[in-house]
Residue frames as qw, qx, qy, qz and C-alpha x, y, z in Angstrom:
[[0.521, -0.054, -0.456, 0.720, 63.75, -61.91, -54.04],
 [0.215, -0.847, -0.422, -0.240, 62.31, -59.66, -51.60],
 [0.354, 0.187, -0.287, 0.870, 64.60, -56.30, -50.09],
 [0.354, -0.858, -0.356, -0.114, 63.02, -54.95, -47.15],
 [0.418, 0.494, -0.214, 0.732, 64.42, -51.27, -46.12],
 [0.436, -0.738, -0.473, 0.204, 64.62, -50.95, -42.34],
 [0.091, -0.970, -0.114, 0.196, 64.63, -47.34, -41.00],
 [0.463, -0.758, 0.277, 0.367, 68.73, -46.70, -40.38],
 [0.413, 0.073, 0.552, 0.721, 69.69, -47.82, -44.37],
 [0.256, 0.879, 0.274, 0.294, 66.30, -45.48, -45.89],
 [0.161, -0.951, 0.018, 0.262, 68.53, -42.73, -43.79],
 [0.480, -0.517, 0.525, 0.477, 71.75, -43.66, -44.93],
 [0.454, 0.352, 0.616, 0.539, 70.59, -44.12, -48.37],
 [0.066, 0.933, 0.331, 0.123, 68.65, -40.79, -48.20],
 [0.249, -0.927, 0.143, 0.244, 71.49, -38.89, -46.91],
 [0.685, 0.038, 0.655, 0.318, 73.38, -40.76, -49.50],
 [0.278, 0.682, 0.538, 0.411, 71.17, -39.34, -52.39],
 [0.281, -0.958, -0.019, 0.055, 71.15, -35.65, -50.45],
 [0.299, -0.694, 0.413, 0.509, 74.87, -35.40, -51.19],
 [0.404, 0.078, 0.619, 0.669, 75.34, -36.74, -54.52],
 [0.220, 0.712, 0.630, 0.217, 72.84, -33.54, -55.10],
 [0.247, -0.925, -0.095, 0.273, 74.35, -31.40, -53.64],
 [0.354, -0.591, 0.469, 0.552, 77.95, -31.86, -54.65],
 [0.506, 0.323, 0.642, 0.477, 76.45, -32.24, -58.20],
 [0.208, 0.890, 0.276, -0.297, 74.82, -28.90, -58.57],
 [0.599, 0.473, 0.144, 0.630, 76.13, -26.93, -61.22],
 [0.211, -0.835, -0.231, 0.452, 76.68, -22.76, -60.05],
 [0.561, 0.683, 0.055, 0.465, 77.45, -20.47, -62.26],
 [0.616, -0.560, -0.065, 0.550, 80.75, -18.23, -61.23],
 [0.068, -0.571, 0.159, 0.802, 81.16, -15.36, -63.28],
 [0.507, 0.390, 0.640, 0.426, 79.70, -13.69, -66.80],
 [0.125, -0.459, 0.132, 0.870, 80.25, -10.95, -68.81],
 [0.333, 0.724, 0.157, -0.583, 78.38, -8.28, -70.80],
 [0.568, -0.106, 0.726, 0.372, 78.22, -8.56, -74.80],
 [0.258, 0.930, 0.173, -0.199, 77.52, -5.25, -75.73],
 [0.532, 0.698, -0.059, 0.476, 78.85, -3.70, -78.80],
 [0.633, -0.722, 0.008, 0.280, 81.96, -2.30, -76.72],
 [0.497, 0.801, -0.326, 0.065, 85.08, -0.11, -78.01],
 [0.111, 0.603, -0.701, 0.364, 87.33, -1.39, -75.16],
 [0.152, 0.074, -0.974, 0.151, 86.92, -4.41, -72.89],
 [0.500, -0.531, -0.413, -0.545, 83.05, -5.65, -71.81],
 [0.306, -0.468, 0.439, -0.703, 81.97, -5.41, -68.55],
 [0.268, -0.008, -0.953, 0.144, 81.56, -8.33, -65.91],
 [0.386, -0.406, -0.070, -0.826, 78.02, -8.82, -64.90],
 [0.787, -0.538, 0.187, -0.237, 78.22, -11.07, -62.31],
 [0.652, 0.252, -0.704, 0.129, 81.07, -12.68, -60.62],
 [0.684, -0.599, -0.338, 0.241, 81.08, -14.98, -56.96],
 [0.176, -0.947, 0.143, -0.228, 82.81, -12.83, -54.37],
 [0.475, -0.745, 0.372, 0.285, 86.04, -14.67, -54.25],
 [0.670, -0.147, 0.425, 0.591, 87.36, -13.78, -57.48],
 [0.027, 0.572, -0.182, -0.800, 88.59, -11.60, -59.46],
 [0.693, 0.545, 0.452, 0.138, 87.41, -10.94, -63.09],
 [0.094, 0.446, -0.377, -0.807, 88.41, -8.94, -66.17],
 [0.670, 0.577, 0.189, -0.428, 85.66, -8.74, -69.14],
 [0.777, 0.481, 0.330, 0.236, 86.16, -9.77, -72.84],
 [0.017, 0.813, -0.249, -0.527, 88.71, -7.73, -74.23],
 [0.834, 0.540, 0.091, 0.063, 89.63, -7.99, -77.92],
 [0.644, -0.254, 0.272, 0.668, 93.69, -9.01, -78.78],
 [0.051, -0.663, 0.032, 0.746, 95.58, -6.16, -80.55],
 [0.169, -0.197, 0.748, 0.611, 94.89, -7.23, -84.20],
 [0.124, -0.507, -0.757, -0.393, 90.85, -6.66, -84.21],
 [0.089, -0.003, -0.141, 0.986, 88.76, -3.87, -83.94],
 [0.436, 0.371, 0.553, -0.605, 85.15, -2.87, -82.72],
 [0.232, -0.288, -0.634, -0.679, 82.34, -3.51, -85.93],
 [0.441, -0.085, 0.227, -0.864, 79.07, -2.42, -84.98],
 [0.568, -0.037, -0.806, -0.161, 76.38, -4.43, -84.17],
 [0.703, -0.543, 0.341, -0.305, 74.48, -5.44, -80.77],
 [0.932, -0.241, 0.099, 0.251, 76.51, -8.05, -79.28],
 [0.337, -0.833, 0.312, 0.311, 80.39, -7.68, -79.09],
 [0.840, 0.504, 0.181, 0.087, 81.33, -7.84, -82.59],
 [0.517, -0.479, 0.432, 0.563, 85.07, -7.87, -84.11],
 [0.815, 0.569, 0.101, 0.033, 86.60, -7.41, -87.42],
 [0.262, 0.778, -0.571, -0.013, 90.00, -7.40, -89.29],
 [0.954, 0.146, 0.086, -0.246, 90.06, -11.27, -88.76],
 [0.756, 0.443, 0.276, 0.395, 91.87, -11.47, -92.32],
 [0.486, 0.691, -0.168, 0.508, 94.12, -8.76, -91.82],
 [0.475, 0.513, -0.533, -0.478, 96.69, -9.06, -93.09],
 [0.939, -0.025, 0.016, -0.343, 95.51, -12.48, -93.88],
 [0.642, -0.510, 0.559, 0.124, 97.86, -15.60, -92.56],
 [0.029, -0.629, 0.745, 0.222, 99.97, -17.25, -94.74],
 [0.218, 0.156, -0.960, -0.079, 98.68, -20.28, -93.68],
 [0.482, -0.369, -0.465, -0.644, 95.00, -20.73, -93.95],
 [0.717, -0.459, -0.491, -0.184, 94.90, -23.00, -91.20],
 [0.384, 0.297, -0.314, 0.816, 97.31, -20.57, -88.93],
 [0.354, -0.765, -0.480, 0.244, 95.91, -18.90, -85.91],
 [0.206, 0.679, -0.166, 0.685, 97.13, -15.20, -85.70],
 [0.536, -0.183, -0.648, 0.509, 98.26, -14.56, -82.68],
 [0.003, 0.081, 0.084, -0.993, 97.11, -10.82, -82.32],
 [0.544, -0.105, -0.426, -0.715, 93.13, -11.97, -83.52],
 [0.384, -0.201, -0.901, 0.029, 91.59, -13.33, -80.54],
 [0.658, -0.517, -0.145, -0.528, 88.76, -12.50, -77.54],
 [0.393, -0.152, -0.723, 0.548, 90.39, -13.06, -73.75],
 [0.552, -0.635, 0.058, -0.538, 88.73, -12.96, -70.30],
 [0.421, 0.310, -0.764, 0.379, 89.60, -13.83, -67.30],
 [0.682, -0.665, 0.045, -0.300, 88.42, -15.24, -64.06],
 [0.475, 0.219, -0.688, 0.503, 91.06, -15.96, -60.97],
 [0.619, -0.559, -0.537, 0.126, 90.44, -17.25, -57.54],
 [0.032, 0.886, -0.103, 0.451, 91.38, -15.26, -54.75],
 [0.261, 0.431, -0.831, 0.237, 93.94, -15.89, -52.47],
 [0.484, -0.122, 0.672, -0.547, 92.87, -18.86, -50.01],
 [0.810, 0.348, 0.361, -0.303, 90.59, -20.47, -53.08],
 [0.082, -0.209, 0.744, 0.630, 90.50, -22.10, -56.28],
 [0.690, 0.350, 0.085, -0.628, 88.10, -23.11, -58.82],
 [0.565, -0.012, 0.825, 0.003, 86.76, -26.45, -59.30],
 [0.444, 0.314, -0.440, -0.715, 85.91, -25.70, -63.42],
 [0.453, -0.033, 0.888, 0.067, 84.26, -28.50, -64.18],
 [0.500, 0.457, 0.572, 0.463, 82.49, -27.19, -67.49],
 [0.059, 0.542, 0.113, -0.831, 81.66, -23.72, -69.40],
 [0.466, 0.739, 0.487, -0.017, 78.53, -22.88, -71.53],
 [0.095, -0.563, 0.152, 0.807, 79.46, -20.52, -74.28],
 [0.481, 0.691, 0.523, -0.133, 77.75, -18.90, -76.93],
 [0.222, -0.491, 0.521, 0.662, 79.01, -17.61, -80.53],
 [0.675, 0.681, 0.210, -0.190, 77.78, -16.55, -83.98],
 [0.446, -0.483, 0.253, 0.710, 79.76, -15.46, -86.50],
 [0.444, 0.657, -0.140, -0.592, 79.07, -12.51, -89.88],
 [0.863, 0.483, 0.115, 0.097, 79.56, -13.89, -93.56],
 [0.295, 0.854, -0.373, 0.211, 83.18, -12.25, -93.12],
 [0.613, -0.556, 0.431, -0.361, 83.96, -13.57, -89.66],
 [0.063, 0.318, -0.946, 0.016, 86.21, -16.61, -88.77],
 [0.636, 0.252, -0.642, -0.346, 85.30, -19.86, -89.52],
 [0.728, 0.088, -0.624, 0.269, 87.03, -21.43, -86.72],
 [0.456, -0.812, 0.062, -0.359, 87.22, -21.49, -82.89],
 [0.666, -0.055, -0.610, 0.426, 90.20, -22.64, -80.77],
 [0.638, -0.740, -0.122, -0.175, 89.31, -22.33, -76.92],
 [0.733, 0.255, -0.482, 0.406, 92.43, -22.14, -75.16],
 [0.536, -0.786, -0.234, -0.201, 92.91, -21.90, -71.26],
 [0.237, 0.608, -0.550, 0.521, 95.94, -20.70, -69.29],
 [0.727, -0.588, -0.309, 0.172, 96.13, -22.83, -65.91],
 [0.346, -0.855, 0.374, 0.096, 99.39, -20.80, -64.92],
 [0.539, -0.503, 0.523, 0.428, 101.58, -22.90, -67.60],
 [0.169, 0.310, -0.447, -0.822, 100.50, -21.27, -70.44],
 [0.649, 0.162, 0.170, -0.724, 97.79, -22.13, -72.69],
 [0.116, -0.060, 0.974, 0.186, 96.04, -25.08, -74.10],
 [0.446, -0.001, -0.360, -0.820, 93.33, -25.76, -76.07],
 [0.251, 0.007, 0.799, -0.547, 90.39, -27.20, -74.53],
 [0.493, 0.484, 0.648, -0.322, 88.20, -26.67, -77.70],
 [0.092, -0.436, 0.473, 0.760, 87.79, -26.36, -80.92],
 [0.480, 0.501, 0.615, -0.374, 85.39, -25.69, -83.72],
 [0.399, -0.146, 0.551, 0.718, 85.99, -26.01, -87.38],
 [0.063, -0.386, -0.490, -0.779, 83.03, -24.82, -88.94],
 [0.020, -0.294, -0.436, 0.850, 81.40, -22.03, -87.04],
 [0.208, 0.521, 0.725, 0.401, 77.93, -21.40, -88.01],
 [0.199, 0.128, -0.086, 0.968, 76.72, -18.38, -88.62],
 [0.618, -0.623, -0.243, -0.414, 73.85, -18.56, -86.64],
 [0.288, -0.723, 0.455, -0.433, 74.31, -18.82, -83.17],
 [0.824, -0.053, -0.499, -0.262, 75.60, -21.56, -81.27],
 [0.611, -0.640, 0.139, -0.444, 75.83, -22.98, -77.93],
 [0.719, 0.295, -0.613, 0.144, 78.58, -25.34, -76.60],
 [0.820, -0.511, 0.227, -0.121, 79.02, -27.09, -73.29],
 [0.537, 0.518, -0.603, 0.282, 82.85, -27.44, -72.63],
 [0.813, -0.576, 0.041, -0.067, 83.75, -30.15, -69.98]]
């Protein structure tokens, strides 16, 4: 079978291909600093219509030294129930449109080690505006570093 492409489909197929490239791009929209830090990290880039707030560490974990924005007290006072979450032992940030916009998330790179002391476990959990919900989760953190692509 022979397909011969006269002028007015190559355009329409080219201008075809020329959006599904465009509206595929990825763009990154905000990221924050992950220096050793006593009180929340700084945002080091975010798009200009929205607000951020850095990492900040929940009220049950406290600065350990270290380059990179290390926690401890974990395990204290240690849960009850091994496989419990504490509610007070977690790492929040935020990013929020500004008025007029929203954000189209459609994935988020993130990176995470953790010491020989250091949880085990990761539960991602995102607040659209009706509380939270996990979106990820990682039962054995290694303690090297590792890299996850959350869609």
């Amino acid at each position: 079978m022979k397909v011969t492409l006269h002028p007015p489909r190559i355009a329409l197929i080219s201008l075809i291909l020329l959006f599904i490239t465009f509206t595929s791009a990825a763009q990154e929209i905000a990221s924050f600093s992950m220096l050793a830090n006593t009180g929340c990290s700084g945002t080091i880039f975010s798009d200009a219509n929205l607000t951020t707030a850095g990492v900040c560490r929940g009220p049950g974990i406290a600065v350990a030294g270290g380059g990179t924005y290390n926690s401890n007290n974990w395990y204290t006072p240690p849960p009850a129930d091994n496989n419990a979450i504490n509610p007070d032992h977690y790492l929040e940030w935020s990013i929020t449109p500004d008025a007029g916009y929203r954000i189209d998330l459609n994935s988020l790179d993130i990176k995470y080690d953790r010491s020989g002391t250091g949880p085990s476990r990761l539960d991602l959990q995102v607040d659209f505006g009706s509380g939270f919900t996990s979106v990820f989760a990682d039962g054995a953190v290694d303690p090297n570093s590792e890299t996850n692509t959350v869609d």
